[in-house]
C-alpha positions as CSV (number, residue, x, y, z in Angstrom):
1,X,-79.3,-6.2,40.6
2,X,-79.2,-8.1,43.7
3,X,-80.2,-11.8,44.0
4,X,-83.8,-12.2,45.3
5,X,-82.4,-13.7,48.5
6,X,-85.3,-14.7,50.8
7,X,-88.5,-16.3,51.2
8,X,-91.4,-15.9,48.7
9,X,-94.9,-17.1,48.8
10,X,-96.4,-18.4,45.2
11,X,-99.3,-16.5,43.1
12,X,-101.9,-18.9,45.1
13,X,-100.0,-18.3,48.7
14,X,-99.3,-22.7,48.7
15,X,-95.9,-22.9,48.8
16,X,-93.4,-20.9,50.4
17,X,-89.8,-21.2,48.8
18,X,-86.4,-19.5,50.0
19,X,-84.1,-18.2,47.3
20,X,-80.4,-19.1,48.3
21,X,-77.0,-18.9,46.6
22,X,-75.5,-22.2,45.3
23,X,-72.4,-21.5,44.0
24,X,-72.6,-18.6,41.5
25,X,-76.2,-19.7,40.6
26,X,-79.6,-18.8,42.1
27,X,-81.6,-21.8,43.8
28,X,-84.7,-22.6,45.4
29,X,-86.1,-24.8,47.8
30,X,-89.2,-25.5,49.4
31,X,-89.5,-23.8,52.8
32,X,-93.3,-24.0,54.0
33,X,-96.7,-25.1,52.6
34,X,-100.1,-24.4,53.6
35,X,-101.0,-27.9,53.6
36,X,-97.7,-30.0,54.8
37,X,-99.3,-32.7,55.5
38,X,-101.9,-35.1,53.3
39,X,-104.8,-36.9,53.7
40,X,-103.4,-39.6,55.8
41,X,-101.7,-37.0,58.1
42,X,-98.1,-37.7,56.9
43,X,-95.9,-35.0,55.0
44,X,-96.5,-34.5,51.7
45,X,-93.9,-36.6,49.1
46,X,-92.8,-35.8,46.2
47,X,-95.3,-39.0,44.8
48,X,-95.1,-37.5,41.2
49,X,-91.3,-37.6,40.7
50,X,-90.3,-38.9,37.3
51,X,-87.6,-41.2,39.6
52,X,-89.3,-43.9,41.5
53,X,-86.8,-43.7,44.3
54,X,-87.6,-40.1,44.9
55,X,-90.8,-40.0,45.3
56,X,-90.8,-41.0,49.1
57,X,-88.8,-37.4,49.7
58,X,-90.7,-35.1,51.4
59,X,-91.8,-31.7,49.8
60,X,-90.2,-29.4,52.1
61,X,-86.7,-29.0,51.7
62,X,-87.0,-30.0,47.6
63,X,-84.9,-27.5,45.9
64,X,-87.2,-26.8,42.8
65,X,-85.2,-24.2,41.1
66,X,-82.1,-24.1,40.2
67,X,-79.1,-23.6,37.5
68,X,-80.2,-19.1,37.4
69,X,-77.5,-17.3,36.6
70,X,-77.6,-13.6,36.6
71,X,-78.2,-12.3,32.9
72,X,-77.9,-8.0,33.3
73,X,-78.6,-7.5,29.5
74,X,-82.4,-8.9,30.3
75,X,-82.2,-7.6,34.2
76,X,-83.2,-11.1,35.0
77,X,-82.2,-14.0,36.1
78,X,-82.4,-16.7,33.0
79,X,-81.8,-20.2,32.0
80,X,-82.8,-22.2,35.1
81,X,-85.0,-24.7,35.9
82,X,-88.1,-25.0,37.9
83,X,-89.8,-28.2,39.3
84,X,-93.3,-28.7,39.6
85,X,-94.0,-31.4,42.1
86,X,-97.7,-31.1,41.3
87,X,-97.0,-33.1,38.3
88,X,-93.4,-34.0,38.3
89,X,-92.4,-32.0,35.2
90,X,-89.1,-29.8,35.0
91,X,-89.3,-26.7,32.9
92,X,-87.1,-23.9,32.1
93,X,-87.3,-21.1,34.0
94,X,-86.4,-17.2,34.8
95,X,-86.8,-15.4,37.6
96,X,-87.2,-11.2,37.3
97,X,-87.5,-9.0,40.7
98,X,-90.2,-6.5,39.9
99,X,-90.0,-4.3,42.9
100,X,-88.7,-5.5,46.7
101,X,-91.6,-7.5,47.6
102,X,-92.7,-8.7,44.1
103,X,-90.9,-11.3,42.1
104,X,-92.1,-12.4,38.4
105,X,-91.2,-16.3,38.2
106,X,-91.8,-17.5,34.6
107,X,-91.5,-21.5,33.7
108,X,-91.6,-22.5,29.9
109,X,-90.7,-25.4,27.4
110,X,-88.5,-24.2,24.8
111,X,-89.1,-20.4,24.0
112,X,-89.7,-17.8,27.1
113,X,-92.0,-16.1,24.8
114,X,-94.5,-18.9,25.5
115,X,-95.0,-20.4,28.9
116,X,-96.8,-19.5,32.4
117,X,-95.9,-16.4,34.3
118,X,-96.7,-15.8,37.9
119,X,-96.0,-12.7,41.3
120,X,-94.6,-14.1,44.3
121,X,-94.8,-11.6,47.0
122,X,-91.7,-11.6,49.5
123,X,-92.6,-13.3,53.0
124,X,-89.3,-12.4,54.8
Protein backbone atom coordinates (compact mmCIF):
# COMPACT_ATOMS: atom_id res chain seq x y z
CA UNK A 1 0.00 0.00 0.00
CA UNK A 2 1.45 3.26 -0.88
CA UNK A 3 1.99 6.18 1.69
CA UNK A 4 -0.84 8.70 1.66
CA UNK A 5 1.56 11.27 0.26
CA UNK A 6 -0.20 14.63 -0.11
CA UNK A 7 -2.38 17.17 1.24
CA UNK A 8 -5.63 16.32 3.17
CA UNK A 9 -8.35 18.47 4.58
CA UNK A 10 -9.84 17.32 8.24
CA UNK A 11 -13.55 15.89 8.85
CA UNK A 12 -14.54 19.74 9.52
CA UNK A 13 -12.48 21.11 6.32
CA UNK A 14 -10.10 23.45 9.24
CA UNK A 15 -6.90 22.35 8.75
CA UNK A 16 -5.18 21.24 5.79
CA UNK A 17 -2.10 18.88 6.50
CA UNK A 18 0.48 17.37 3.91
CA UNK A 19 1.64 13.78 4.59
CA UNK A 20 5.49 13.55 3.80
CA UNK A 21 8.16 10.97 4.34
CA UNK A 22 10.58 11.39 7.23
CA UNK A 23 12.88 8.83 7.21
CA UNK A 24 11.15 5.44 6.97
CA UNK A 25 8.14 6.86 8.90
CA UNK A 26 4.97 8.73 7.83
CA UNK A 27 4.64 12.51 9.02
CA UNK A 28 2.41 15.34 8.99
CA UNK A 29 2.51 18.84 9.19
CA UNK A 30 0.26 21.65 9.01
CA UNK A 31 -0.08 23.09 5.60
CA UNK A 32 -3.25 25.53 5.51
CA UNK A 33 -6.16 26.62 7.76
CA UNK A 34 -9.35 28.23 7.25
CA UNK A 35 -8.73 30.66 9.83
CA UNK A 36 -4.75 31.48 9.86
CA UNK A 37 -5.00 34.17 11.58
CA UNK A 38 -6.74 35.13 15.15
CA UNK A 39 -8.61 37.59 16.63
CA UNK A 40 -5.97 40.17 16.82
CA UNK A 41 -5.06 39.49 13.14
CA UNK A 42 -1.73 37.67 13.91
CA UNK A 43 -1.09 33.86 12.86
CA UNK A 44 -2.42 31.52 14.96
CA UNK A 45 0.24 29.95 17.78
CA UNK A 46 0.46 26.94 19.04
CA UNK A 47 -0.77 28.95 22.69
CA UNK A 48 -1.89 25.43 24.15
CA UNK A 49 1.61 23.68 23.90
CA UNK A 50 2.38 21.63 27.00
CA UNK A 51 6.11 23.57 26.58
CA UNK A 52 6.02 27.19 27.43
CA UNK A 53 8.63 28.01 24.98
CA UNK A 54 6.62 26.60 22.06
CA UNK A 55 3.80 28.10 22.32
CA UNK A 56 4.78 31.33 20.43
CA UNK A 57 5.27 28.79 17.12
CA UNK A 58 3.01 29.38 14.57
CA UNK A 59 0.42 26.66 13.50
CA UNK A 60 1.32 26.32 10.07
CA UNK A 61 4.24 24.36 9.48
CA UNK A 62 3.68 22.14 13.07
CA UNK A 63 4.27 18.68 12.20
CA UNK A 64 1.38 17.04 14.25
CA UNK A 65 1.90 13.52 13.21
CA UNK A 66 4.44 11.59 13.27
CA UNK A 67 6.49 8.16 14.28
CA UNK A 68 3.72 5.88 11.34
CA UNK A 69 5.37 3.21 10.26
CA UNK A 70 3.77 1.00 7.69
CA UNK A 71 2.05 -2.10 9.43
CA UNK A 72 0.76 -4.52 6.15
CA UNK A 73 -0.82 -7.19 8.49
CA UNK A 74 -3.50 -4.34 9.59
CA UNK A 75 -3.19 -2.47 5.91
CA UNK A 76 -2.53 0.66 7.98
CA UNK A 77 -0.28 2.69 9.04
CA UNK A 78 0.03 2.26 13.20
CA UNK A 79 1.77 3.40 16.23
CA UNK A 80 2.19 7.20 15.62
CA UNK A 81 1.34 10.07 17.21
CA UNK A 82 -1.01 12.90 16.45
CA UNK A 83 -1.03 16.46 18.00
CA UNK A 84 -3.94 18.37 18.79
CA UNK A 85 -3.11 22.01 19.06
CA UNK A 86 -6.66 22.71 19.99
CA UNK A 87 -5.83 21.48 23.38
CA UNK A 88 -2.24 20.60 23.41
CA UNK A 89 -2.59 16.95 24.00
CA UNK A 90 -0.52 14.12 22.00
CA UNK A 91 -2.28 10.84 21.37
CA UNK A 92 -1.57 7.77 19.63
CA UNK A 93 -2.54 7.50 16.34
CA UNK A 94 -3.10 5.36 12.88
CA UNK A 95 -3.62 6.41 9.76
CA UNK A 96 -5.67 3.90 7.13
CA UNK A 97 -6.28 5.04 3.24
CA UNK A 98 -9.79 4.00 2.52
CA UNK A 99 -10.01 4.74 -1.14
CA UNK A 100 -7.66 7.62 -3.08
CA UNK A 101 -9.32 10.55 -1.90
CA UNK A 102 -10.45 9.35 1.58
CA UNK A 103 -8.13 8.76 4.49
CA UNK A 104 -9.47 7.31 8.06
CA UNK A 105 -7.16 9.13 10.68
CA UNK A 106 -7.89 7.53 14.18
CA UNK A 107 -6.20 9.19 17.56
CA UNK A 108 -6.50 7.23 20.89
CA UNK A 109 -5.02 6.82 24.56
CA UNK A 110 -3.99 3.42 25.07
CA UNK A 111 -6.19 0.89 23.12
CA UNK A 112 -7.22 1.73 19.21
CA UNK A 113 -10.32 -0.08 20.05
CA UNK A 114 -11.33 3.11 21.86
CA UNK A 115 -10.64 6.60 20.71
CA UNK A 116 -11.95 9.19 17.94
CA UNK A 117 -12.02 8.33 14.32
CA UNK A 118 -12.39 10.81 11.51
CA UNK A 119 -12.35 11.05 6.89
CA UNK A 120 -10.03 13.40 5.57
CA UNK A 121 -10.71 13.90 1.97
CA UNK A 122 -7.47 14.34 -0.35
CA UNK A 123 -7.00 18.17 -1.38
CA UNK A 124 -4.06 17.57 -3.87
Amino acid sequence: MPAPLGVWADAQGETQVEFYYCGEQLCGRIVGLKEPKDENGRPRQDVHNPDPQRRAQPCLGLVVLQHLRYNPAEGRWDEGEIYDPENGRTYSCYVRQLAADRLEVKGYIGFALVGRAQVWTRVR
